[in-house]
C-alpha positions as CSV (number, residue, x, y, z in Angstrom):
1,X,-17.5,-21.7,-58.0
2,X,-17.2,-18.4,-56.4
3,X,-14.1,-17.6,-54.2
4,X,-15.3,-16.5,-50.5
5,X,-13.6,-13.9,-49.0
6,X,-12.3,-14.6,-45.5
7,X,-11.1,-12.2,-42.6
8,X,-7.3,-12.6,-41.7
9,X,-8.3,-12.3,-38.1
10,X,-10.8,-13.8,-37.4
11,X,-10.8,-16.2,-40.4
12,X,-15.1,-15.6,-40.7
13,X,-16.6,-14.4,-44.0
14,X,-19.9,-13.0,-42.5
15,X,-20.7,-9.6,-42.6
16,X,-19.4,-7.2,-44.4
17,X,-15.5,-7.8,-45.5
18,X,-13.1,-5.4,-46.9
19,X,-10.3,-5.8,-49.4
20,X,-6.5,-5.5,-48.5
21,X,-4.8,-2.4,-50.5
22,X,-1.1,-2.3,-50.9
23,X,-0.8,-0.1,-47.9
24,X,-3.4,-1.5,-45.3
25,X,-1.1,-4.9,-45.6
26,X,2.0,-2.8,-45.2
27,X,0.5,-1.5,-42.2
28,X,-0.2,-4.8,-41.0
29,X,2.9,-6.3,-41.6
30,X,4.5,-3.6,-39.3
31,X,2.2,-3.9,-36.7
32,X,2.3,-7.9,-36.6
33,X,6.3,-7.3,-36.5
34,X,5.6,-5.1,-33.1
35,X,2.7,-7.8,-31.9
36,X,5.2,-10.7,-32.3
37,X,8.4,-8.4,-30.5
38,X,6.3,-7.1,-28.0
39,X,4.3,-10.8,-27.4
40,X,1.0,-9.2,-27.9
41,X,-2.7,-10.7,-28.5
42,X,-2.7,-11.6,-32.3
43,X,0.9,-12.3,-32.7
44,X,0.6,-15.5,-34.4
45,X,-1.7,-14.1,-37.1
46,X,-0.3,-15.1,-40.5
47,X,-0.8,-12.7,-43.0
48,X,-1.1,-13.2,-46.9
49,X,1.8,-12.4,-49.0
50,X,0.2,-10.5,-51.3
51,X,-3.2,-8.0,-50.8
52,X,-4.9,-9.0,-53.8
53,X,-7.9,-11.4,-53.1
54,X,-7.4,-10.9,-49.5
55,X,-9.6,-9.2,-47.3
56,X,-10.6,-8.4,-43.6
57,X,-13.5,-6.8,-41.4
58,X,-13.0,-3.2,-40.4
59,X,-13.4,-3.8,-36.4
60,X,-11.1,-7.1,-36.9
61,X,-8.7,-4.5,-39.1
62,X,-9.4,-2.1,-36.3
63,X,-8.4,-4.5,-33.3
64,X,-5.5,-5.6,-35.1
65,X,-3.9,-2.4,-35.9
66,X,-4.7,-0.8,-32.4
67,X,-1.7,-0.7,-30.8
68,X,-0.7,1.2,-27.6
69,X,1.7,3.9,-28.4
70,X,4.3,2.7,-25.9
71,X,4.7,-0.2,-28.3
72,X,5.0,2.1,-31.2
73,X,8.1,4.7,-29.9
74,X,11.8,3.6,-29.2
75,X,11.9,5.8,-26.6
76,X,8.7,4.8,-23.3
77,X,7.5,7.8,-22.7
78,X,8.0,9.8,-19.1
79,X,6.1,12.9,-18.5
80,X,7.4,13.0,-15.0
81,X,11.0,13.0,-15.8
82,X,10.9,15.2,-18.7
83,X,9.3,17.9,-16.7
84,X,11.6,17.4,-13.9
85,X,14.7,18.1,-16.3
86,X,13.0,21.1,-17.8
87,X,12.8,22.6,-14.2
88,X,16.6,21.9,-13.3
89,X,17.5,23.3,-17.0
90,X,15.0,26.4,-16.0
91,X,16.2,27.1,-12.7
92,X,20.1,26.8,-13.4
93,X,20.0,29.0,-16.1
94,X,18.3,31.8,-13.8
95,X,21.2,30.9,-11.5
96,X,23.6,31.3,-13.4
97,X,23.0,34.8,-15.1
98,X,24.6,37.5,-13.2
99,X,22.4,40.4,-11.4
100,X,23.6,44.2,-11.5
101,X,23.9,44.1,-7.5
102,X,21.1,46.5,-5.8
103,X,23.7,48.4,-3.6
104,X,26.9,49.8,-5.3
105,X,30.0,48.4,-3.9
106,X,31.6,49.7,-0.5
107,X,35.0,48.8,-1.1
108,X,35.9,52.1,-2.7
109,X,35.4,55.5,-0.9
110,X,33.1,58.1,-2.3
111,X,34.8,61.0,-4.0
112,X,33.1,63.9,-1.8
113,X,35.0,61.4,1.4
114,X,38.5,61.5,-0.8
115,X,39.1,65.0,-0.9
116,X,38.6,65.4,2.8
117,X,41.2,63.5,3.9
118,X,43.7,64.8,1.5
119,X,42.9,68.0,2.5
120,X,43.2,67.0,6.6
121,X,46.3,65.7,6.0
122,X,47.9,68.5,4.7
């Protein structure tokens, strides 16, 4: 009696069907932990314990497996947020740097205006 291969997801054996290597099944068994976390489609697929003997259709492997990548970071990811920080970082650093000023200070009185009033007051 021959064994039959079967697909773990859609549990056919039509077609053409693909053995499990050790890291394809490692793959699954982190995506199915995601799919069950996140209470995705296929989250009560049960996958073997073992990849020998076990086996699966590349668009069934391919359904499985694709997973949006919001699902797959810690962190959801922002654009709009991110950029708006990078603008506040941007713009208070060219705030903060100190310009030469563009006219020289007033406060103190030329040298050519100094020696004419200690010379009138004589």
């Amino acid at each position: 009696m021959e064994n039959t291969l079967i697909c773990f997801v859609c549990n056919k054996s039509d077609g053409k069907i693909i053995l499990f290597s050790e890291e394809t099944l490692r793959k699954c068994r982190t995506v199915l932990k995601i799919r069950k976390k996140y209470n995705l489609k296929y989250k009560d697929i049960i996958l073997p314990d073992e990849y020998i003997g076990n086996s699966y259709h590349r668009e069934c492997y391919k359904a499985f497996t694709g997973v949006m990548q919001k699902y797959l970071t810690s962190k959801p990811v922002n654009s709009t947020k991110n950029s708006e920080k990078q603008k506040s970082v941007s713009v208070s650093a060219y705030n903060s740097s100190p310009t030469p000023p563009l006219i020289p200070e007033l406060s103190a009185e030329p040298s050519c205006l100094q020696s004419l009033t200690t010379e009138s007051s004589i």
